[in-house]
C-alpha positions as CSV (number, residue, x, y, z in Angstrom):
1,X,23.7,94.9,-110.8
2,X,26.9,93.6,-109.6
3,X,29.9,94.9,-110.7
4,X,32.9,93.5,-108.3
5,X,34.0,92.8,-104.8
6,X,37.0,94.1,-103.3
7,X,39.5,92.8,-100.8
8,X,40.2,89.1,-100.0
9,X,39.6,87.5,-96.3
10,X,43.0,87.2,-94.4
11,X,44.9,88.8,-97.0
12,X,47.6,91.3,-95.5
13,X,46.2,94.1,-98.5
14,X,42.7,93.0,-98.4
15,X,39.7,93.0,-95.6
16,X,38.7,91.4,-92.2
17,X,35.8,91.5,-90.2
18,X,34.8,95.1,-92.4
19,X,32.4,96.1,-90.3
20,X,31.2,99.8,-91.5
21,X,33.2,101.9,-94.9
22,X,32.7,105.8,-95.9
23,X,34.5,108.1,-99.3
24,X,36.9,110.5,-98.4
25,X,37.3,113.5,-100.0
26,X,40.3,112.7,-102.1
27,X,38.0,109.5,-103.9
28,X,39.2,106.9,-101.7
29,X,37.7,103.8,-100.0
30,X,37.9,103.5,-96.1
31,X,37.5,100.9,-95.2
32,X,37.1,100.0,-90.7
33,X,38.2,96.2,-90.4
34,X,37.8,95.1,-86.9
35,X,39.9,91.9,-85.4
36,X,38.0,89.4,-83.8
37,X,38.5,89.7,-80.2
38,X,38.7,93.5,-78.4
39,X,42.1,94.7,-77.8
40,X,43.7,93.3,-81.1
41,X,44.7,95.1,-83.6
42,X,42.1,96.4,-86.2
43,X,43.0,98.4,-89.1
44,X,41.4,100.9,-91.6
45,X,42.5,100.0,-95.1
46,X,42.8,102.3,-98.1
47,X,41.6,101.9,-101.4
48,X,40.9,102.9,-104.9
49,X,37.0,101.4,-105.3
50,X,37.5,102.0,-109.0
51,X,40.1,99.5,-110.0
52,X,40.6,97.4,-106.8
53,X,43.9,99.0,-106.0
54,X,45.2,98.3,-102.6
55,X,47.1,101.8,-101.6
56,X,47.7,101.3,-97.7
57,X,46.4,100.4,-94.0
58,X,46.7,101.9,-90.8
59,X,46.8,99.7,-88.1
60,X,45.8,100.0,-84.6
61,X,46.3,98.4,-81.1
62,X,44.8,100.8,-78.5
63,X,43.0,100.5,-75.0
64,X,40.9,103.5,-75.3
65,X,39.9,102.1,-78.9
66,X,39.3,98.2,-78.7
67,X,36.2,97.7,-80.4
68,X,35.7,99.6,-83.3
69,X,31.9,99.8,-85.2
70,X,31.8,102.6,-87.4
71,X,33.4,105.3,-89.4
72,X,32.5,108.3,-91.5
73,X,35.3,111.1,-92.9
74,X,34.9,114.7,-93.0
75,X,35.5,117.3,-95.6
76,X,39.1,118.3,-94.1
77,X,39.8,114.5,-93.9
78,X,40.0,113.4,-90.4
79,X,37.8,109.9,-90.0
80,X,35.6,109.2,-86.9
81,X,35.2,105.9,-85.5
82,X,33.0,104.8,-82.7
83,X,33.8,102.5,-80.3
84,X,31.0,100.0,-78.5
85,X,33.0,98.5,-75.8
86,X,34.9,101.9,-74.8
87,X,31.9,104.4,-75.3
88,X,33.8,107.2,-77.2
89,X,34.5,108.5,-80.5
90,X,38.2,109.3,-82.4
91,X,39.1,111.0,-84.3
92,X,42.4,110.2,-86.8
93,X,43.6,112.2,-89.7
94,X,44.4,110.7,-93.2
95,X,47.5,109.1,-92.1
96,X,46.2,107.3,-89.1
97,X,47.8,109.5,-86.6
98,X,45.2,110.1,-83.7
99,X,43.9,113.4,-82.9
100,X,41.4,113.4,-80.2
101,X,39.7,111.0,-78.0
102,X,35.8,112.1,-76.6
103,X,32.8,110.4,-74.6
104,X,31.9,109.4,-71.6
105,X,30.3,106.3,-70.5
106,X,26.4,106.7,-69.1
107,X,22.9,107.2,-70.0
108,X,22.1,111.0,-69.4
109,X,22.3,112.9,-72.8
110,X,25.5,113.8,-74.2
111,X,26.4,109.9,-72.5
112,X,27.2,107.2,-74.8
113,X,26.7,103.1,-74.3
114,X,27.5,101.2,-76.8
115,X,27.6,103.8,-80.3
116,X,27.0,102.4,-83.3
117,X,26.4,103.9,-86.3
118,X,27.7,107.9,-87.3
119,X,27.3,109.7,-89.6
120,X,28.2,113.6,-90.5
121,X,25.0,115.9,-91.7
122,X,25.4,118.9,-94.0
123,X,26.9,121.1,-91.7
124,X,29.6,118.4,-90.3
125,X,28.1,117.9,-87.1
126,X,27.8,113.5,-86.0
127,X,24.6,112.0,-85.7
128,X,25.5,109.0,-83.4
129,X,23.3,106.0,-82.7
130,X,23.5,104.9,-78.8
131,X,22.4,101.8,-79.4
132,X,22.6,100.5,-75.7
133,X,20.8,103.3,-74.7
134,X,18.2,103.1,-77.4
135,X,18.4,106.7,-78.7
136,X,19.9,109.0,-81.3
137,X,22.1,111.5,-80.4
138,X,23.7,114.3,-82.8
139,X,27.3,116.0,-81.6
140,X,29.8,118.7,-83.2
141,X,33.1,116.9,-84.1
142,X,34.3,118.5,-80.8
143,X,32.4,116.3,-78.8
144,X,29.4,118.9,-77.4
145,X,26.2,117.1,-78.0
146,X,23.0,119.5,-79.7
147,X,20.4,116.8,-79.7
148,X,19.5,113.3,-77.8
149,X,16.1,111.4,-78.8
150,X,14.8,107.9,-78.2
151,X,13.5,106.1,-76.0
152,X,13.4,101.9,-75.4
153,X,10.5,100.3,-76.9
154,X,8.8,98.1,-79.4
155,X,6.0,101.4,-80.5
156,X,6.6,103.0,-83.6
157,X,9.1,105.9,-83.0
158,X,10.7,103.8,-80.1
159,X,14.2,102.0,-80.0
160,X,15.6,98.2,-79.6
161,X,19.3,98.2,-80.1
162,X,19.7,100.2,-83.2
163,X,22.7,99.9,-85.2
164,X,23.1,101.9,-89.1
165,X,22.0,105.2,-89.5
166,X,21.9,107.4,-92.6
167,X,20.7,110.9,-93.4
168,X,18.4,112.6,-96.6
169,X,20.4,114.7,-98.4
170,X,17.4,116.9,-99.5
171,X,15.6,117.4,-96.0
172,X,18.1,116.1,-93.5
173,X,15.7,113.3,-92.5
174,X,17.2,111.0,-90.2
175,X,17.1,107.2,-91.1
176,X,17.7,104.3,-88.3
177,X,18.5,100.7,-88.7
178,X,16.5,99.7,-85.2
179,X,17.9,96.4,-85.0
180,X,15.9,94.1,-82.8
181,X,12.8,95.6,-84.2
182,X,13.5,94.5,-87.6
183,X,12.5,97.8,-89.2
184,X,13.6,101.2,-90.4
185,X,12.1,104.1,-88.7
186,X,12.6,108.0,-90.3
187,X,12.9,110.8,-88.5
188,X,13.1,114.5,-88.3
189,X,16.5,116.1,-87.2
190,X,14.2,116.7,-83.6
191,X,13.1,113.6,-83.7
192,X,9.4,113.4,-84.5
193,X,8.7,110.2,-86.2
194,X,8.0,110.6,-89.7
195,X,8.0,107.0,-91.8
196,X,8.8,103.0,-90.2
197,X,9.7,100.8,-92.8
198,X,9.3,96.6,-92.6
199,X,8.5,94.3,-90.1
200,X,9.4,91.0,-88.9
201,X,10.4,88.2,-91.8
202,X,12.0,87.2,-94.6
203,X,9.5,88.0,-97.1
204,X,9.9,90.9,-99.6
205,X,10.0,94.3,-97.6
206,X,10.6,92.4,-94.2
207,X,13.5,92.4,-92.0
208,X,15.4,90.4,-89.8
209,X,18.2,92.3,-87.7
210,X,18.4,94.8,-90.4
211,X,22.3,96.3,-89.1
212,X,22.8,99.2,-91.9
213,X,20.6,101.8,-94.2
214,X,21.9,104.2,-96.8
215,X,20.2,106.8,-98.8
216,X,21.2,108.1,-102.0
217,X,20.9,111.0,-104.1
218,X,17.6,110.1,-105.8
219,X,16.3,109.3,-102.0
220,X,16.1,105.4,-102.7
221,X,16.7,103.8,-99.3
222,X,19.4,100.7,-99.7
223,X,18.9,98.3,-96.4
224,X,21.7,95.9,-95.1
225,X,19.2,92.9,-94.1
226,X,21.6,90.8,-92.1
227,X,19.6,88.3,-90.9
228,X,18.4,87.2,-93.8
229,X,21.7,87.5,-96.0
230,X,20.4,90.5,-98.8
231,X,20.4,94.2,-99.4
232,X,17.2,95.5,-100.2
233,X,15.7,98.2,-102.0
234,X,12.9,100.8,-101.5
235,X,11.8,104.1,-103.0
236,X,11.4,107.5,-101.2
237,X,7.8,106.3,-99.9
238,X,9.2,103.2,-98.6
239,X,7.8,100.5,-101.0
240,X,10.1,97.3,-101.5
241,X,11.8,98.1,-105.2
242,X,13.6,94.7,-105.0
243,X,16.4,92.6,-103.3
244,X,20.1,91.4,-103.9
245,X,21.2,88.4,-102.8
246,X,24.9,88.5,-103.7
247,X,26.3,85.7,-105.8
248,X,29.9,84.1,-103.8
249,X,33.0,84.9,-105.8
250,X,36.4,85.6,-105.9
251,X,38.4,89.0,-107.1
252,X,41.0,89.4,-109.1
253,X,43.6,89.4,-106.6
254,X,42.3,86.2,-104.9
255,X,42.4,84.2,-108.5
256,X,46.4,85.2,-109.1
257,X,47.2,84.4,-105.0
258,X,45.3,81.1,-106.1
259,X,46.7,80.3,-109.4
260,X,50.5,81.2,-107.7
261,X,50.0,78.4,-105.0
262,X,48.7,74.8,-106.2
263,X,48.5,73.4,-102.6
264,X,45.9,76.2,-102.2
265,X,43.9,75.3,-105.4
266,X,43.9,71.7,-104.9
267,X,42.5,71.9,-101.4
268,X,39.8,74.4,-102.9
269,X,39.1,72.4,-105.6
270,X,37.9,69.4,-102.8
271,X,35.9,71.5,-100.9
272,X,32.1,69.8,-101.0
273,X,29.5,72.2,-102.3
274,X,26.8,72.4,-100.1
């Protein structure tokens, strides 16, 4: 069920371009917007999720960080972001100060091209999608890698660009978004193929560019299908639950900027529905 969107496009307190989010450990919404073109500024903004409450930004211009993709937080609070274009991994504490900088473009293992999605495990280490090199790869927050798999391919167990990546919280499984594929594949932590979810389509249970996947506490698998414009659903076993479409609205914030400038609402007001 939907229950409200936060953030308003272009607003100075709000989001653009969001590309990837994660909970800190003090409650709070993180939020990774990226700019449209690498090497302008992109910004992490900082929320209350519960009440839509804008609390702060950080914002960033850097040449060893100009394209952004994902973020996760550990338990002492410092966020990680990967970066596609540079091939490394920061790291910034809660107030946006940088601490450390890490990776090193190639293809051996412990190499990155193009890193995607990351995510911590249990014992805080960062299980990183390479998605240019078509593998998985799992690192301390230091930067020393303990595990590399994947391998290019269309066969089950193989990669094509993946992107999201998530993790079981009861075994530690390890659940990729492989992107070109238009599937979800499961994994051991060492890699042995356990589950592939979805195909090719736009039916129920297909995929098209499928860019995120999220597991929950009950082990229900949440997928970002983005070519096909829904989220969908599917239990433990990997049978489709349902979908969500999303339903185009406006937040609270966005109604009062509207309802404070007339020009704006009249111009709305003649936009042709489509």
């Amino acid at each position: 069920v939907y229950e409200r969107t936060l953030g308003a496009i272009m607003s100075p307190t709000g989001f653009y371009g969001p590309l990837d989010m994660a909970i800190g450990p003090d409650g709070m919404l993180y939020v990774l917007n990226r700019a449209t073109t690498p090497f302008d500024y992109w910004r992490v903004t900082k929320c209350l999720p519960q009440d839509d409450e804008y609390v702060d930004e950080f914002n960033y211009r850097e040449e060893s960080q100009p394209w952004p993709v994902g973020i996760c937080l550990d338990s002492d609070g410092f966020f990680h972001i990967t970066d596609d274009s540079a091939d490394n991994i920061c790291t910034y504490d809660i107030d946006g100060k940088r601490v450390s900088s890490w990776g090193e473009s190639g293809s051996t293992p412990g190499n990155l091209s193009g890193p995607a999605g990351i995510r911590l495990d249990g014992e805080e280490n960062l299980w990183i999608v390479d998605s240019a090199n078509h593998r998985v790869q799992q690192f301390t927050r230091e930067g020393k890698m303990l595990r590399c798999w994947g391998e290019f391919g269309t066969d089950p167990g193989q990669f094509n660009y993946p992107w999201g990546i998530s993790l079981d919280p009861f075994n530690g499984d390890v659940f990729v978004a492989d992107w070109r594929n238009d599937r979800i594949q499961r994994f051991t932590p060492d890699g042995e193929l356990v589950q592939v979810i979805g195909h090719n389509g736009s039916k129920d249970g297909e995929f098209l560019h499928p860019s995120g996947v999220t597991v929950d506490k009950y082990g229900d698998i949440y997928v970002a299908d983005q070519g096909n414009d829904r989220v969908q659903l599917f239990n433990n076993r990997g049978n489709f639950v349902e979908k969500f479409v999303g339903d185009a609205t406006i937040n609270k914030r966005g109604v009062d900027r509207l309802m404070a400038n007339p020009d704006m609402l009249r111009l709305r007001d003649n936009v042709p529905s489509i």
